[in-house]
DOVO-213776 format. One line per 2 residues: for each residue x, y, z of C-alpha. Coordinates in Angstrom, 2 decimals, decimal comma, m for minus. Each point is the difference from the previous one (the first is absolute). Layout:
# residues N
X Y Z ~ ...
This chain:
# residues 331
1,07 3,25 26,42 ~ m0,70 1,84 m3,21
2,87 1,64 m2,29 ~ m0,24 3,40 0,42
0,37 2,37 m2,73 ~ 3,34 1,30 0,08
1,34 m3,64 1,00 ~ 3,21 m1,35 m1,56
1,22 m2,42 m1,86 ~ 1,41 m2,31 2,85
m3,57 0,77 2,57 ~ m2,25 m1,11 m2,87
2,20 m3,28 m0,23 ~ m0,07 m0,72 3,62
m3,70 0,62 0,63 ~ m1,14 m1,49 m3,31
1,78 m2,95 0,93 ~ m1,85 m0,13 3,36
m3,13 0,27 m1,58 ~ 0,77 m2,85 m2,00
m0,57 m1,99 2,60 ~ m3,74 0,46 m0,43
0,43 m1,97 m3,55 ~ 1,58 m3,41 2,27
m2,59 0,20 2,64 ~ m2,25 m0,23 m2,78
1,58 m2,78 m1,67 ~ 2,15 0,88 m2,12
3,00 m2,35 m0,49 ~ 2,83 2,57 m1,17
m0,01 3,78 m0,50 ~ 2,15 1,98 m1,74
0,15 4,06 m0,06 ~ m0,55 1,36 m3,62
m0,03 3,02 m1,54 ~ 1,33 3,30 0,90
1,33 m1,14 3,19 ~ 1,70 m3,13 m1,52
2,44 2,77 m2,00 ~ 0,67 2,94 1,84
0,31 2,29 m2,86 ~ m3,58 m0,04 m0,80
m1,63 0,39 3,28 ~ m1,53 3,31 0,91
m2,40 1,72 2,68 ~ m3,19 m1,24 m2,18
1,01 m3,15 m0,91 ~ m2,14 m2,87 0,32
0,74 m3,82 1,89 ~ 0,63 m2,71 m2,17
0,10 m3,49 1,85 ~ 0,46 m3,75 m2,20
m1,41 m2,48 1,48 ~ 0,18 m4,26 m0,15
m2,54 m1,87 1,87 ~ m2,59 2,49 0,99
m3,72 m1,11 0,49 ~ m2,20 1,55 m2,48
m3,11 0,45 2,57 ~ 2,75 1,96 1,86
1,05 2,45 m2,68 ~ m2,27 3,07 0,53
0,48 m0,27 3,89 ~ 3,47 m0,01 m0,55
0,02 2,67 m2,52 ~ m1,94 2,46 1,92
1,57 m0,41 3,66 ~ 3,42 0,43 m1,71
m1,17 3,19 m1,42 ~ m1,55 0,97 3,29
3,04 m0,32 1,59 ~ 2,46 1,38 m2,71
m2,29 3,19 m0,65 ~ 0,69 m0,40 m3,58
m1,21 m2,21 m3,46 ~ 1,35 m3,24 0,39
0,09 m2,69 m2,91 ~ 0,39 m3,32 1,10
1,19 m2,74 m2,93 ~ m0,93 m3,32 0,72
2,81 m1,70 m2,59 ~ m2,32 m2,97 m0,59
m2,00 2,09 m2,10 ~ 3,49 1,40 m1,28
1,24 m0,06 m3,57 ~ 3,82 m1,84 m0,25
1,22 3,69 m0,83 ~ m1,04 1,23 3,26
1,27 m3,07 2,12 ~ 3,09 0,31 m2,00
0,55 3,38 1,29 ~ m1,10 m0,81 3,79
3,58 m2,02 m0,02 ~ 1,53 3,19 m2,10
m1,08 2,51 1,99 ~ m2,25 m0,15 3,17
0,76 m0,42 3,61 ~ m0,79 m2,88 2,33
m1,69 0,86 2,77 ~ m0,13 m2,54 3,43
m2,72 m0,95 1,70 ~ 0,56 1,78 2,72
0,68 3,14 m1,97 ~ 3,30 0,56 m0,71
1,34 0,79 m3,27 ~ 2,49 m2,27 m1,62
2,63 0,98 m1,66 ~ 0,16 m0,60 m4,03
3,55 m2,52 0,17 ~ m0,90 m1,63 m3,76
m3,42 m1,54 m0,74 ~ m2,59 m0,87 2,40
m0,91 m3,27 1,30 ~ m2,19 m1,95 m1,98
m3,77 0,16 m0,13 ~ m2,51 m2,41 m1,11
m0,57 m0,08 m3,88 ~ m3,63 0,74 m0,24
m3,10 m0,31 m2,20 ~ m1,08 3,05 m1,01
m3,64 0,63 1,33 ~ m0,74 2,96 m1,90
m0,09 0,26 m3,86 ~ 3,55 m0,94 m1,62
1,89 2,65 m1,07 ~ 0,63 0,12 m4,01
3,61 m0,16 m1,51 ~ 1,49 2,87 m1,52
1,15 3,15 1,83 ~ m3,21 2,23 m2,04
m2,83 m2,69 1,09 ~ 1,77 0,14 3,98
m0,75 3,44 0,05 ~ m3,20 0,16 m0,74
m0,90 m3,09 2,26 ~ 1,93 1,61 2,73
m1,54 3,45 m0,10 ~ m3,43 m1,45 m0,14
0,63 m2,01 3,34 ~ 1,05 3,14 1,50
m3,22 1,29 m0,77 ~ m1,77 m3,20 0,82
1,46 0,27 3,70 ~ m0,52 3,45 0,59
m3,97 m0,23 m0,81 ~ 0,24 2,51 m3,11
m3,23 0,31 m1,18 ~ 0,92 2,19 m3,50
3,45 0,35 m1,44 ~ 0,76 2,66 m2,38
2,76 m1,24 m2,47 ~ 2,03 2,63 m1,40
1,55 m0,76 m2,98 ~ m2,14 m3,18 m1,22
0,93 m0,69 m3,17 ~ m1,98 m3,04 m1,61
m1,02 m0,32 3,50 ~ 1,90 m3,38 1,06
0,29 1,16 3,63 ~ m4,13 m0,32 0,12
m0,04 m3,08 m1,89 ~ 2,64 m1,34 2,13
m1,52 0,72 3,72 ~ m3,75 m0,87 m1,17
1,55 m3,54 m1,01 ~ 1,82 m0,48 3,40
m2,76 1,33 2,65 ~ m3,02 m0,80 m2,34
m1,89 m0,35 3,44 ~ 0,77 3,66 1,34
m2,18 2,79 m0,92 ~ 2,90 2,46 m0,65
m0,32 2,26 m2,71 ~ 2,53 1,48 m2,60
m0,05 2,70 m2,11 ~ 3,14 0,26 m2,61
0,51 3,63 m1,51 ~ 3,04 0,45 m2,62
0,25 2,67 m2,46 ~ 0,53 m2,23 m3,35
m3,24 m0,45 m1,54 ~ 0,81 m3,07 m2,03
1,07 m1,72 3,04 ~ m2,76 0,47 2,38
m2,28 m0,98 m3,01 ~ 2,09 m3,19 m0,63
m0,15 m0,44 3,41 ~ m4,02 0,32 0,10
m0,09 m2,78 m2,72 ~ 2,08 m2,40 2,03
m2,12 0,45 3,15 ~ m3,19 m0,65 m1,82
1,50 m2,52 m2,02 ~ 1,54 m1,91 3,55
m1,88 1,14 2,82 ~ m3,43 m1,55 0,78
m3,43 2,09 1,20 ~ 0,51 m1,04 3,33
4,01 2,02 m0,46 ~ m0,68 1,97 m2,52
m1,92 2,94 1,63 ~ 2,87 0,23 2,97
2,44 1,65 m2,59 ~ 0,09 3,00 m1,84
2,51 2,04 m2,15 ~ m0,02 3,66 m1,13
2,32 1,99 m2,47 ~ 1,42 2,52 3,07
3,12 1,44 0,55 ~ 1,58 1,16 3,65
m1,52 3,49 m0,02 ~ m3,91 m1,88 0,17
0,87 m1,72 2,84 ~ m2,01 2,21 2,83
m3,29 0,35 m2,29 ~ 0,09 m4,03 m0,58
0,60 m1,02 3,91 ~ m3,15 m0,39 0,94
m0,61 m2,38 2,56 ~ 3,22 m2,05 m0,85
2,39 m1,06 3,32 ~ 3,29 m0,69 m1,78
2,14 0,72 m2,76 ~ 2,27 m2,42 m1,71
3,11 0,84 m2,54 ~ 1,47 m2,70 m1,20
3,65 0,81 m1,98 ~ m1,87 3,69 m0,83
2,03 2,56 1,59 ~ 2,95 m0,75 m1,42
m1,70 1,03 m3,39 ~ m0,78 3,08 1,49
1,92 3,13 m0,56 ~ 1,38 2,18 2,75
m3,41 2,61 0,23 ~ m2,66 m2,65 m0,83
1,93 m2,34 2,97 ~ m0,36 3,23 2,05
m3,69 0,27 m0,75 ~ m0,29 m3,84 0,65
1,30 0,19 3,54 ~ m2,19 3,72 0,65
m3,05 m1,98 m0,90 ~ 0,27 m3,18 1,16
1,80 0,85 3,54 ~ m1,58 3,48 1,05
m3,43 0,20 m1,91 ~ m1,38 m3,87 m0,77
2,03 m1,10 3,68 ~ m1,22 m3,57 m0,55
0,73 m2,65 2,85 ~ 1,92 m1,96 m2,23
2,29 0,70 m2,55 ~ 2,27 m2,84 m1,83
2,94 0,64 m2,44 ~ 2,12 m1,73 m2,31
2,61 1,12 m1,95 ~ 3,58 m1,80 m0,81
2,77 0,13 2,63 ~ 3,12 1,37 m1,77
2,57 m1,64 2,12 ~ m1,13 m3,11 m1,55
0,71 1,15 m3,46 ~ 4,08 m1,03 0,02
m1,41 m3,33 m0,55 ~ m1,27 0,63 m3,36
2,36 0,29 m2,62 ~ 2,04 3,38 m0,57
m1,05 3,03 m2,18 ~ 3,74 m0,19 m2,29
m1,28 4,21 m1,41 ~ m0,13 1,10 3,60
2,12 m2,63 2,03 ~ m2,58 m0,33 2,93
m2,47 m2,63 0,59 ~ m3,17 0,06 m2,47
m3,43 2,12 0,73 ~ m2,48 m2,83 0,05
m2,66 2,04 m2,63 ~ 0,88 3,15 m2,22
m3,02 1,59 1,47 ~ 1,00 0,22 3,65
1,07 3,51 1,23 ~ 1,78 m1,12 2,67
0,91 m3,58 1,86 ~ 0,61 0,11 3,92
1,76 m1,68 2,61 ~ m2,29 m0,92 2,59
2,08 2,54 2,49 ~ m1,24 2,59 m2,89
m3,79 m0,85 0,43 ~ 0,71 0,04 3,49
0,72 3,57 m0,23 ~ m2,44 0,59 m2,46
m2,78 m1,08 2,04 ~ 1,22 1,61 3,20
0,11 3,31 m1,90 ~ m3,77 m0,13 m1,47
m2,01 m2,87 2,06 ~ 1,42 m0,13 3,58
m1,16 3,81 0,13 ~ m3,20 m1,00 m0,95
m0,22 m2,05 2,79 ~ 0,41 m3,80 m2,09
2,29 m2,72 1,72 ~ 2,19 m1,97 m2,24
0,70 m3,51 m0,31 ~ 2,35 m1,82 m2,78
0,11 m3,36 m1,57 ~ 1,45 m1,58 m2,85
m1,28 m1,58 m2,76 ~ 1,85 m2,49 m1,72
3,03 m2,55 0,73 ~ 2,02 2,51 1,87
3,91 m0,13 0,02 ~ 1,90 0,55 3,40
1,47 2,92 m1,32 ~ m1,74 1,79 m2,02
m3,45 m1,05 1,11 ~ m3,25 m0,71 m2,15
m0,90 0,99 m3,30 ~ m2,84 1,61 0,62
m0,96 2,26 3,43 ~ m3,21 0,23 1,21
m0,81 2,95 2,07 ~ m3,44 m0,25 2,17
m1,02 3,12 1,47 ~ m2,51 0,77 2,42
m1,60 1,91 2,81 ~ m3,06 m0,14 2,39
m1,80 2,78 m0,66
């Protein structure tokens, strides 16, 4: 049975759950609910279905997938944690739900059982919380068959360097824009200088700025911001979010930017008595129940479904560092 529209928060459990069935007939060893569903707060009518997985077949994968999206009636990410980096598993015991094999949901008493320690079959993923990001977003687009991401906000265009060095098989395409000249030139240099012909032609960086965003889409299928709109100010954000959402309306749509309630773990700001901003150049710094709301106010109207992981060793309060928002639709 698919989840309607205007289902809530405890129907989308149940019938997800039932769905997740599909996964064990398939193979799959374990399967946990993640996502919006496993933390009520962030699910809403367009949210997509996030399953973790131990133990499923790779030949049975895309089956999987697309029956449980058949069935569901919406996007459904499935995460096999084989291919997972320790941050991620680390939060499957922090914060998804177990799910039976015959359906039912488990409750969350402590951590879950535990799985098989695994060797990772896809690339490994770097250390430091800057290099995860970048090797994160560009699996996202990996999975979802992007064929040409438009990063906003490139700087020395790292985020292209990064995902042609981990999918140097793919044919994706990026094109950086950021409005510092010096950077995207420094940033030319280094992908000349690091890049081989056989790369080197599947990135590309322009000096752009928000406001060139519709005459440079082109035939592009995603955008990408990674830790951008936090540097934005309150009417370029607003243009961001017009653009991207209502005039580009790509199919996929990822976002990072820091998760504030994580910031009482860095050390305190003794002039203001509250916990540090992470970089004087941030505007603002939000919980991820604030991006929550932002997105419902500017990309659920536009039709996108949203889906949130974290990025980073997460703590079991206060959650990852870093949240990664992927958005997306099917028109």
């Amino acid at each position: 049975m698919t989840i309607p529209p205007d289902a809530d928060y405890d129907t989308a459990l149940t019938l997800a759950g039932d769905a997740a069935r599909i996964l064990y007939e398939a193979g799959a060893q374990r399967v946990w609910l993640a996502g919006s569903l496993a933390h009520a707060q962030h699910w809403d009518a367009r949210s997509d279905i996030d399953f973790g997985t131990i133990g499923l077949p790779r030949i049975q994968f895309s089956a999987a997938v697309a029956r449980l999206r058949r069935q569901l009636g919406r996007h459904v990410d499935v995460i096999p944690l084989e291919d997972a980096p320790s941050f991620i598993r680390t939060q499957i015991l922090l914060e998804m739900l177990p799910v039976g094999a015959d359906g039912g949901v488990e409750p969350r008493n402590g951590p879950a059982p535990p799985y098989p320690v695994a060797t990772l079959t896809g690339p490994a993923y770097p250390k430091g919380l800057h290099q995860q990001r970048h090797a994160v977003a560009s699996d996202v687009l990996n999975r979802r068959g992007v064929r040409k991401a438009l990063d906003v906000g490139c700087a020395q265009g790292e985020f292209e360097l990064a995902a042609l060095r981990r999918w140097p098989q793919k044919a994706t395409e990026f094109h950086g824009i950021d409005p510092d000249t010096d950077a995207v030139r420094s940033g030319l240099e280094q992908l000349d200088r690091e890049l081989d012909d056989r790369l080197r032609p599947r990135a590309r960086l322009d000096v752009a700025e928000v406001a060139d965003l519709p005459h440079l889409w082109a035939d592009h299928d995603a955008v990408v911001a990674i830790e951008v709109i936090e540097h934005l100010d309150e009417p370029t954000l607003e243009l961001f979010a017009r653009l991207v959402f209502r005039e580009l309306s790509p199919p996929t749509v990822v976002l990072t930017t820091p998760n504030a309630e994580y910031n009482v773990l860095f050390p305190e700001d003794h002039s203001s008595g509250r916990a540090r901003v992470r970089h004087p150049g941030h505007h603002f710094e939000w919980t991820r129940s604030e991006m929550r709301r932002w997105i419902a106010a500017h990309a659920a109207p536009a039709g996108y479904r949203a889906a949130l992981r974290g990025i980073g060793e997460a703590h079991p309060t206060y959650g990852p560092p870093t949240q990664m928002w992927v958005l997306s639709h099917d028109r």
